[in-house]
N, C-alpha and C positions, 0 to 999 in steps of 0.2 A: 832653399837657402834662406837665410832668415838677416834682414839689413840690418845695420843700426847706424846712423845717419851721424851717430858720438863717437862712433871709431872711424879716423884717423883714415883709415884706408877702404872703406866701404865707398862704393859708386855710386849710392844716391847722393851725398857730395856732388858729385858734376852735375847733379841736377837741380840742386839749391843753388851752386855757381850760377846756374843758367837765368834759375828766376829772381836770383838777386839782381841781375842786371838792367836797371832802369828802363833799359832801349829793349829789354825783351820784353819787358811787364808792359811798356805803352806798344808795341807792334801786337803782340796777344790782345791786346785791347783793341784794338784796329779793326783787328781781322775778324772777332769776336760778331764787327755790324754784320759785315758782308765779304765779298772778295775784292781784293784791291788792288794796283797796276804797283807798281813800286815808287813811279811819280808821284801819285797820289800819295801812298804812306808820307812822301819826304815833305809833302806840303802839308800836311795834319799831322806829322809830328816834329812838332816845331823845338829847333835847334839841331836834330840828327841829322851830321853828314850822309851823302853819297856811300862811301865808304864802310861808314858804320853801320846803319841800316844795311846794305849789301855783306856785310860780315855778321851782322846779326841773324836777317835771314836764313843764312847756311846753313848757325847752326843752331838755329829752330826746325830746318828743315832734317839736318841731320839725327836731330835728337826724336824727328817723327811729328814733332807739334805745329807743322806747317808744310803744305802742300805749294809745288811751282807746278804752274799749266803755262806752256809754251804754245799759243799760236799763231798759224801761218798766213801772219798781214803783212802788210808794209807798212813801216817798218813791224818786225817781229812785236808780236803783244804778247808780255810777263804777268800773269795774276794769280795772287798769291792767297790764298786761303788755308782757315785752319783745320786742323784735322779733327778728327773721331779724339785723338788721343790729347789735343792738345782744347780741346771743347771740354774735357775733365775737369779743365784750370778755370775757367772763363768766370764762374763763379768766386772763383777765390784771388783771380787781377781782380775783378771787379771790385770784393772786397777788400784791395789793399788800395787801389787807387780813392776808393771811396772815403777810407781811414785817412789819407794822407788828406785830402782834400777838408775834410770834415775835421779834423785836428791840429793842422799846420799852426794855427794862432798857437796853440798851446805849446807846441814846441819851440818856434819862434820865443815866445817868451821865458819858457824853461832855459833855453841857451842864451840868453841875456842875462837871465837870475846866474847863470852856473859864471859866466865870461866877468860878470860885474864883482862875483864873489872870488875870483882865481887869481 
């Protein structure tokens, strides 16, 4: 079957849904060091809720680009790593975080030129 990601109802769509979301692009980047507890993710990514992160995981996990290991401490240890399939991407968060970083003045500025002219 052959995708095109321009029609409307093709399913690589939920997978641009997926990496368009801010809180996936920084947890992929996370997980990209090493493996992580999920306390750990919520303290190094600063502003994501409990919540969000916890819904976010899911559905990285569900989508294949992130692994949960459950072991048997006390209390229970969560750590969360990426996988074969989602280590494909690591180079291309990398290069969007790096863009956004490396570029932001310009944008900042672009949307003051646009906001001052409207």
């Amino acid at each position: 079957m052959e995708y095109d990601v321009y029609i409307q109802t093709c399913p690589t769509r939920l997978v641009l849904d997926r990496l368009a979301d801010k809180w996936a692009v920084l947890v992929l980047g996370k997980l990209d060091e090493q493996p992580v507890r999920f306390n750990q993710l919520k303290r190094e990514i600063d502003g994501i809720s409990q919540k969000v992160l916890s819904q976010t995981l899911k559905k990285l996990e569900r989508d294949g680009l992130v692994s949960r290991s459950v072991f048997a401490t006390v209390p229970v240890t969560v750590e969360y790593a990426i996988t074969p399939l989602g280590r494909t991407l690591t180079s291309t968060v990398a290069a969007l975080t790096r863009w956004a970083e490396e570029n932001i003045e310009a944008v900042l500025q672009a949307q003051q030129k646009y906001d001052r002219s409207a």
